[in-house]
VMD Tcl script that builds the backbone (N, CA, C; Angstrom):
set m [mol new atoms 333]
animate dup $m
set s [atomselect $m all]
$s set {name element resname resid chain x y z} {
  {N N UNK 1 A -3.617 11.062 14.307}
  {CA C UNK 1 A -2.543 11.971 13.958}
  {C C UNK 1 A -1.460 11.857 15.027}
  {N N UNK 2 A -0.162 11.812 14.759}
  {CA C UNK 2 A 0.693 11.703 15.419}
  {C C UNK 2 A 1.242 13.054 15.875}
  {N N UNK 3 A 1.899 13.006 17.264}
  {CA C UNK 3 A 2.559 14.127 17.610}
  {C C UNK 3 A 3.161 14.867 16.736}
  {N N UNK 4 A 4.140 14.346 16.097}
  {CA C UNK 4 A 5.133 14.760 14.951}
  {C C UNK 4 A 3.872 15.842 13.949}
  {N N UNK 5 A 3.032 15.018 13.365}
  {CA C UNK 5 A 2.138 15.666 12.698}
  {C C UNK 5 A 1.167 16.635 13.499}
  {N N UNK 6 A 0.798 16.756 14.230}
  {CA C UNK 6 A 0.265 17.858 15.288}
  {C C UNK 6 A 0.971 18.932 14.806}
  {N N UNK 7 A 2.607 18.573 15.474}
  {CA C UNK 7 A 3.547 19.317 15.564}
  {C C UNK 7 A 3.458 20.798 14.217}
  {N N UNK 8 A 3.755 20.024 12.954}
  {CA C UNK 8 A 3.751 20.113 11.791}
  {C C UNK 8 A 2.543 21.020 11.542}
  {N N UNK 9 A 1.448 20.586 11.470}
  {CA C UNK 9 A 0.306 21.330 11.479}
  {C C UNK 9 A -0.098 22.816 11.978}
  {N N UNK 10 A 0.719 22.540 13.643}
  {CA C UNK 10 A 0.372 23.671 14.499}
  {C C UNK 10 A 0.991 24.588 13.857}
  {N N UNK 11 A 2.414 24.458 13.455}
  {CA C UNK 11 A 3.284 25.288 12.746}
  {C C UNK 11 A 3.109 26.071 11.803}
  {N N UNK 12 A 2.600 25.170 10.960}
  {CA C UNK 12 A 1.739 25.677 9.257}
  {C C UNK 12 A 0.868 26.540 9.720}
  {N N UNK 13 A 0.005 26.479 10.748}
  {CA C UNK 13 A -1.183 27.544 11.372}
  {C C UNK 13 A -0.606 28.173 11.494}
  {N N UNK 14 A 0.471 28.644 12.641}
  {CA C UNK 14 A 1.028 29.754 13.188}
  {C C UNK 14 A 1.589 30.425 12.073}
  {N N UNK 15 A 2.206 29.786 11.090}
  {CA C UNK 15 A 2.803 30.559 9.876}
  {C C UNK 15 A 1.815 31.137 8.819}
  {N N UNK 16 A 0.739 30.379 8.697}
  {CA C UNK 16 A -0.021 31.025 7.743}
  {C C UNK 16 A -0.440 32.399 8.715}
  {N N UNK 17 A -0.914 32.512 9.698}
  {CA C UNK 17 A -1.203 33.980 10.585}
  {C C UNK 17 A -0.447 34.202 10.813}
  {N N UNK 18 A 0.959 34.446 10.869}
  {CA C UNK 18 A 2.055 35.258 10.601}
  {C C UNK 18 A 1.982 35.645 9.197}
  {N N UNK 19 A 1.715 35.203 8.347}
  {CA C UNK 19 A 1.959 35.337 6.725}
  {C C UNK 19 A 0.210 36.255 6.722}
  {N N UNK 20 A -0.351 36.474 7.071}
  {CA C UNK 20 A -1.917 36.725 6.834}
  {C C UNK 20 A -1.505 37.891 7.285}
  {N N UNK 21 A -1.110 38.422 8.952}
  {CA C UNK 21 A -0.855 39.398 9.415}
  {C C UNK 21 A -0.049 40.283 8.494}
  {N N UNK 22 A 1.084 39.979 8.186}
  {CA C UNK 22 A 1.846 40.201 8.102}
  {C C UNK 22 A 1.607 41.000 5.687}
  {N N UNK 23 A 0.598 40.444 5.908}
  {CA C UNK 23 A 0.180 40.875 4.322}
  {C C UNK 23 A -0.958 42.324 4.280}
  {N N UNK 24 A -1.878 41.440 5.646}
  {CA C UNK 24 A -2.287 42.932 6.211}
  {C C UNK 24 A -2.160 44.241 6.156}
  {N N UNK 25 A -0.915 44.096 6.995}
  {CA C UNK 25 A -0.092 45.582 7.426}
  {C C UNK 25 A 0.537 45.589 5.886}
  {N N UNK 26 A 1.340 45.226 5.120}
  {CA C UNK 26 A 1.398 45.304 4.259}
  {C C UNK 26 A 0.627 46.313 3.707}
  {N N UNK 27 A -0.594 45.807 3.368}
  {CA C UNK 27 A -2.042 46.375 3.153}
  {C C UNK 27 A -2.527 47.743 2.989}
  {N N UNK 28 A -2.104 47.845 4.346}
  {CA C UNK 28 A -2.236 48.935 4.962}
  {C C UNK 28 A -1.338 49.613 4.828}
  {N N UNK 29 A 0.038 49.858 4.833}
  {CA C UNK 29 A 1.006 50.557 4.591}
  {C C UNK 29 A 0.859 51.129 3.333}
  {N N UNK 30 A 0.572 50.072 2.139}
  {CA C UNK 30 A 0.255 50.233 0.580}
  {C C UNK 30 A -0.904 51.717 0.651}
  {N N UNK 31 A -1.963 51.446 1.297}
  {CA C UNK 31 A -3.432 52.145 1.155}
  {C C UNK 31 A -2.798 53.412 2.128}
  {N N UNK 32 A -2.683 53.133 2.949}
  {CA C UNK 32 A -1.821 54.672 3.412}
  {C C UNK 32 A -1.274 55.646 2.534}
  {N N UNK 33 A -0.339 54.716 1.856}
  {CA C UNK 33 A 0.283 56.009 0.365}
  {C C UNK 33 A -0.176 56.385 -0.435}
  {N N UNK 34 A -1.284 55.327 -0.971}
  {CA C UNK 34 A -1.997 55.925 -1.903}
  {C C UNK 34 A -2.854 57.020 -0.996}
  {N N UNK 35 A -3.605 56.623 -0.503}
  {CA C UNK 35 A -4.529 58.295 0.351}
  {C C UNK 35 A -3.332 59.451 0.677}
  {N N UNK 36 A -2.445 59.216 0.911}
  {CA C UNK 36 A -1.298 60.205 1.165}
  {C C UNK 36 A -1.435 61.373 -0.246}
  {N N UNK 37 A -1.337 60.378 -1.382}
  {CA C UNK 37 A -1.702 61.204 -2.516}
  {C C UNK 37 A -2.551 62.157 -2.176}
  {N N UNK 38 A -3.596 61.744 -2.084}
  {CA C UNK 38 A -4.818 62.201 -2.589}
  {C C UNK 38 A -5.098 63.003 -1.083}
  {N N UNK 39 A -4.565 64.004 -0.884}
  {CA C UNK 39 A -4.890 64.841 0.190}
  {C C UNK 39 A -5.729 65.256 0.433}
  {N N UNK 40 A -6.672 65.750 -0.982}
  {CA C UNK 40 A -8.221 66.156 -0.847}
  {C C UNK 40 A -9.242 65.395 0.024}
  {N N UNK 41 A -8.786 64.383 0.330}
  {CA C UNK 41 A -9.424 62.989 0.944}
  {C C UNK 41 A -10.098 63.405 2.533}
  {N N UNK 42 A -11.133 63.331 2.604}
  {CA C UNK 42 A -11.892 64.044 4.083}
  {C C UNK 42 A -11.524 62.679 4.852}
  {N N UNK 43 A -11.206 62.647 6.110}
  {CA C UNK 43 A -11.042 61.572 7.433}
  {C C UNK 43 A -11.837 60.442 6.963}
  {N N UNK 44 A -12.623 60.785 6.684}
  {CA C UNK 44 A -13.904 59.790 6.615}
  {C C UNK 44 A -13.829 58.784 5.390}
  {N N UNK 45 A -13.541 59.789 4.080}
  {CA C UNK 45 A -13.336 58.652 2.623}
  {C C UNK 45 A -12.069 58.008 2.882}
  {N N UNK 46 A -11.065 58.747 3.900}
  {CA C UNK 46 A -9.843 58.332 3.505}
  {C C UNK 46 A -9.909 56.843 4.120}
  {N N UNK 47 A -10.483 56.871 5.443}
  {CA C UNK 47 A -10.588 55.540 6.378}
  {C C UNK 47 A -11.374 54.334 5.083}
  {N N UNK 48 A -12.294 54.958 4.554}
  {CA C UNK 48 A -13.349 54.229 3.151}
  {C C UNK 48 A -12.107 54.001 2.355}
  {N N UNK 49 A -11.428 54.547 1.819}
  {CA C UNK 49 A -10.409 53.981 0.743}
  {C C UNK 49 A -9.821 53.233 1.012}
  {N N UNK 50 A -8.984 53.261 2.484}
  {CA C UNK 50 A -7.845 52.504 2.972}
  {C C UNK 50 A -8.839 51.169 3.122}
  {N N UNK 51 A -9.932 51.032 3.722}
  {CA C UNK 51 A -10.806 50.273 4.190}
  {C C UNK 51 A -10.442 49.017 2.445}
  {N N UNK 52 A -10.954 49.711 1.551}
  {CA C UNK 52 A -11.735 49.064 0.447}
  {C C UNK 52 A -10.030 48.664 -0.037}
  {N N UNK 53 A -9.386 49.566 -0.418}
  {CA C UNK 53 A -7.958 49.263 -0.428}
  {C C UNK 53 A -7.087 48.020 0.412}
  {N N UNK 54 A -7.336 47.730 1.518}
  {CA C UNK 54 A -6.469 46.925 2.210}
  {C C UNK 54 A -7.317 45.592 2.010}
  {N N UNK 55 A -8.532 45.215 2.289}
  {CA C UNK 55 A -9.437 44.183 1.472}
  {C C UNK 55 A -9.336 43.745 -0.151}
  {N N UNK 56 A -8.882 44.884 -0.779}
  {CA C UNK 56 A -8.474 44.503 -2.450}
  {C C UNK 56 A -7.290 44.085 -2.293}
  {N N UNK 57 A -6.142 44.601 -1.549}
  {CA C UNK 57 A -4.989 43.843 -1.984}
  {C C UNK 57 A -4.769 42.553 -1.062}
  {N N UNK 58 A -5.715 42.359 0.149}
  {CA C UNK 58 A -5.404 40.914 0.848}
  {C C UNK 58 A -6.204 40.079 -0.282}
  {N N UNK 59 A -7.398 40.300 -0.737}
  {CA C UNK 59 A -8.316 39.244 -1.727}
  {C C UNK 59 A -6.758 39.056 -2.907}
  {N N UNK 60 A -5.940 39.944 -3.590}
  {CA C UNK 60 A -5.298 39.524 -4.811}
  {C C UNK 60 A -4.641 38.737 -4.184}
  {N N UNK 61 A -3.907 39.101 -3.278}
  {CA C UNK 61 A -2.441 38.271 -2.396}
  {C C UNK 61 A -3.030 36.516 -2.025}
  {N N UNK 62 A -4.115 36.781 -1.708}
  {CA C UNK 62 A -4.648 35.146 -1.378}
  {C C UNK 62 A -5.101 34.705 -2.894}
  {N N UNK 63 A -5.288 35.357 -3.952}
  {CA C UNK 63 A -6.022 35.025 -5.054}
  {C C UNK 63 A -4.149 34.289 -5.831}
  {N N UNK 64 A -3.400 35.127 -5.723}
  {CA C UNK 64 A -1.837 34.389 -6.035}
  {C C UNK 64 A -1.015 33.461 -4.958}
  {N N UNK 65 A -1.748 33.620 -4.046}
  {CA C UNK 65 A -0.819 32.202 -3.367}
  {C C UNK 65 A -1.903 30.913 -3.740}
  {N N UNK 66 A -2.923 31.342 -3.946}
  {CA C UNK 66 A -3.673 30.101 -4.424}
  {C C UNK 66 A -3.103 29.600 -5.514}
  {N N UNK 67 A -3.237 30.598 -6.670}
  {CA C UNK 67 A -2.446 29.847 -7.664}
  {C C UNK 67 A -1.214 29.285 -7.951}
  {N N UNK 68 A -0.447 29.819 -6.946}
  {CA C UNK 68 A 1.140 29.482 -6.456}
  {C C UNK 68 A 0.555 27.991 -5.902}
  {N N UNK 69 A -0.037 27.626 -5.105}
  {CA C UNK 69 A 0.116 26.415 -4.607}
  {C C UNK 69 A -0.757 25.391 -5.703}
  {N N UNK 70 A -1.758 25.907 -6.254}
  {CA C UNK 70 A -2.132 24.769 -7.281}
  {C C UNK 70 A -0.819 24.551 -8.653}
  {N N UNK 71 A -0.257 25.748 -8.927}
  {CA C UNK 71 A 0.743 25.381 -9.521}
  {C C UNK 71 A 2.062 24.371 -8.605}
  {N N UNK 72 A 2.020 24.486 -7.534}
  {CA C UNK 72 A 3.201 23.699 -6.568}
  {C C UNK 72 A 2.677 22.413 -7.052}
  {N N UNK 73 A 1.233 21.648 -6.795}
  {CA C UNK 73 A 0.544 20.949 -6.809}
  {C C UNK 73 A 0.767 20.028 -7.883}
  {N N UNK 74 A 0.792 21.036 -8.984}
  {CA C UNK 74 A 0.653 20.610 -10.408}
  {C C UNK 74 A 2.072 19.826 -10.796}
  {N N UNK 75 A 3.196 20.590 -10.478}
  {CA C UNK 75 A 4.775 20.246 -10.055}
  {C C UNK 75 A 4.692 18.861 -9.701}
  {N N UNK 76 A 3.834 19.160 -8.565}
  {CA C UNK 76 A 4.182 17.790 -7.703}
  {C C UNK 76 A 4.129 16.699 -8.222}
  {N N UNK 77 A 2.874 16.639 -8.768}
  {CA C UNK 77 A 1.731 15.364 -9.536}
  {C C UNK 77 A 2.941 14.891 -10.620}
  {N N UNK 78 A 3.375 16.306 -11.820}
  {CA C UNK 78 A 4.071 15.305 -13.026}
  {C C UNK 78 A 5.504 14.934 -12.312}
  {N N UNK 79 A 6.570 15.296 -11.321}
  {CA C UNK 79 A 7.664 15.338 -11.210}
  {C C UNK 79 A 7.309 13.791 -10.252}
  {N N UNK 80 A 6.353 13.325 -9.661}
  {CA C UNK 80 A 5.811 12.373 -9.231}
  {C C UNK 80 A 5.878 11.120 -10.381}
  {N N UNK 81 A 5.036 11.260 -11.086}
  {CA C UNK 81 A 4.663 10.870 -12.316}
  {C C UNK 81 A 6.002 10.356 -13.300}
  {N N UNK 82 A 7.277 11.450 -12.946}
  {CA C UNK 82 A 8.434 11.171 -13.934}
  {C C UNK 82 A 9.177 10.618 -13.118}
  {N N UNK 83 A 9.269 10.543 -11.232}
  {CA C UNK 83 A 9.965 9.428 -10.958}
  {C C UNK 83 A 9.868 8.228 -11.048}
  {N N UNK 84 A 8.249 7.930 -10.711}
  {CA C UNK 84 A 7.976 6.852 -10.718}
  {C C UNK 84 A 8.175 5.984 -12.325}
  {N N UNK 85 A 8.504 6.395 -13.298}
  {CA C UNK 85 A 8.463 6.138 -14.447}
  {C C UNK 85 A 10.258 5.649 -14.674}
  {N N UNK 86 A 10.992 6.503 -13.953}
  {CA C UNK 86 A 12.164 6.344 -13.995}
  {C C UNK 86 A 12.636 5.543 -13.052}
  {N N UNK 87 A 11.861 5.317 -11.973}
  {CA C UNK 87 A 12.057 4.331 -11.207}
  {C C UNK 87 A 12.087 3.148 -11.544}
  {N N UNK 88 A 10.844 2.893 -12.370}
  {CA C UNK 88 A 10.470 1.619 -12.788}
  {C C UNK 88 A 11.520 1.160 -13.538}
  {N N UNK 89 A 11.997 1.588 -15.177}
  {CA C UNK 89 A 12.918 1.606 -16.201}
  {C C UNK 89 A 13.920 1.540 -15.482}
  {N N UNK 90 A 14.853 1.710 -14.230}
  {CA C UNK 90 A 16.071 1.657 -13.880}
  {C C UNK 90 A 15.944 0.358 -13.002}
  {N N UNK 91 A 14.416 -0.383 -12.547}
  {CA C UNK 91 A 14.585 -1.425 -11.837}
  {C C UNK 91 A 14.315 -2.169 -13.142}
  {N N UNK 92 A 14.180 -2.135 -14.326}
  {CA C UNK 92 A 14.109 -3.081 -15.841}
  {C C UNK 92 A 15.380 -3.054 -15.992}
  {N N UNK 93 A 16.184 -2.047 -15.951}
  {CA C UNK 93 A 17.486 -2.810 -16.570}
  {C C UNK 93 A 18.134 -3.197 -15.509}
  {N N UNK 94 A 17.842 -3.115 -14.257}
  {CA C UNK 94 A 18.383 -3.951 -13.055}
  {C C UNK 94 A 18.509 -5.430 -13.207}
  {N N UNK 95 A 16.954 -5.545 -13.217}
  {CA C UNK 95 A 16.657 -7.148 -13.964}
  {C C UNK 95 A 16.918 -7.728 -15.293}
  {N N UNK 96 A 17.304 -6.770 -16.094}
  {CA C UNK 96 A 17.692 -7.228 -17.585}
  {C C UNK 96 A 19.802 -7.426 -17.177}
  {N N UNK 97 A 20.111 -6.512 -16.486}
  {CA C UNK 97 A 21.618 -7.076 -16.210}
  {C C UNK 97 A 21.668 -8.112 -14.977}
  {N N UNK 98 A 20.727 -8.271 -14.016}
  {CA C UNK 98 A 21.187 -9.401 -13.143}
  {C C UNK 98 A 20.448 -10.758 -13.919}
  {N N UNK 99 A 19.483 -10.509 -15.342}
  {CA C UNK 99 A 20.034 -11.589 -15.755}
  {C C UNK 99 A 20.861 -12.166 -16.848}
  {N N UNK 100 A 21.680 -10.947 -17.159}
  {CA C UNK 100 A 22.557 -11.517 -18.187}
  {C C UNK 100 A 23.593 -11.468 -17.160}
  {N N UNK 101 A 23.941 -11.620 -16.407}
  {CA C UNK 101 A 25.081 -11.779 -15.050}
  {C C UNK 101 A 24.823 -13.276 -15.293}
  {N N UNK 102 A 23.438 -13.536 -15.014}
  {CA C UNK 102 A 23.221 -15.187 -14.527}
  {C C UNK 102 A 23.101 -15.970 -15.492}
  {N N UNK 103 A 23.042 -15.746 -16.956}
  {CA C UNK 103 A 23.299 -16.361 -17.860}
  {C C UNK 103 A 24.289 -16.525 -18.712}
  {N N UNK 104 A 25.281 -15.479 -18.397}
  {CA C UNK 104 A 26.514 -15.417 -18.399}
  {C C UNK 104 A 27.133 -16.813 -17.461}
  {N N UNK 105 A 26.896 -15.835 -15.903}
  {CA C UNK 105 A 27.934 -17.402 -15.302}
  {C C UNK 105 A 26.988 -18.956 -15.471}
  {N N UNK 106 A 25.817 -18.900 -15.749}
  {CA C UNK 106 A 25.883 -20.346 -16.329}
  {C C UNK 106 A 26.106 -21.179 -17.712}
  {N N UNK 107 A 26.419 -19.781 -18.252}
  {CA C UNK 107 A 27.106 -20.206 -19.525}
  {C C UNK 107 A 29.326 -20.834 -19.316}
  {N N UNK 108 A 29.314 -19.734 -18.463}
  {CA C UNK 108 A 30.723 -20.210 -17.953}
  {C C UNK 108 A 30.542 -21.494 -17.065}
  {N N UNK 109 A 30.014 -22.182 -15.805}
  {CA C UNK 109 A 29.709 -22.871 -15.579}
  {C C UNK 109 A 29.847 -24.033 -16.617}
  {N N UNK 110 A 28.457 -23.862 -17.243}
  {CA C UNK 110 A 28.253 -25.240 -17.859}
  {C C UNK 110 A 29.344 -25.419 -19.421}
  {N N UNK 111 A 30.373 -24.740 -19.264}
  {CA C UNK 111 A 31.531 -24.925 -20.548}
  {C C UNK 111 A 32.531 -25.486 -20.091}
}
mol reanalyze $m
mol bondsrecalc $m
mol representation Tube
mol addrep $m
């Protein structure tokens, strides 16, 4: 692995735990309001709700960036798939006009 890619890597780490943290508190802010509701809530269930609460919404949040990135994935593969296809077809008529170029000038040529 090259520096460059180290580089790259370390980054993606540090960002995904910025992005992890940062969904957390989220989390937690969310489960706070809801127990806010529910005032009847003794110290004890409320810490149990927020608890079970901030674990349900980090599991959905990772359950949709998963699918966010297998859908990125999926992107990738056909938009892959349609360059290379268009790549090819634009180097066919490359070769279909450099050789009517060359059968052209040896038609001028040999007249």
């Amino acid at each position: 692995m090259t520096a460059r890619e180290e580089e790259r890597a370390l980054v993606a780490q540090v960002e995904g735990h910025l992005l992890l943290a940062a969904t957390r508190a989220e989390g937690r802010r969310a489960a706070a309001r809801l127990a806010d509701r529910l005032g009847w809530l003794t110290d004890s269930q409320r810490a149990d709700l927020e608890g079970h609460f901030e674990s349900e919404y980090l599991e959905l949040t990772r359950s949709s960036w998963r699918r966010t990135a297998e859908r990125g994935e999926q992107l990738r593969r056909e938009y892959e798939s349609r360059y290379r296809l268009l790549r090819g077809r634009l180097l066919a008529c490359f070769l279909l006009v450099c050789a009517l170029l060359t059968a052209a000038a040896l038609l001028t040529l040999s007249g």
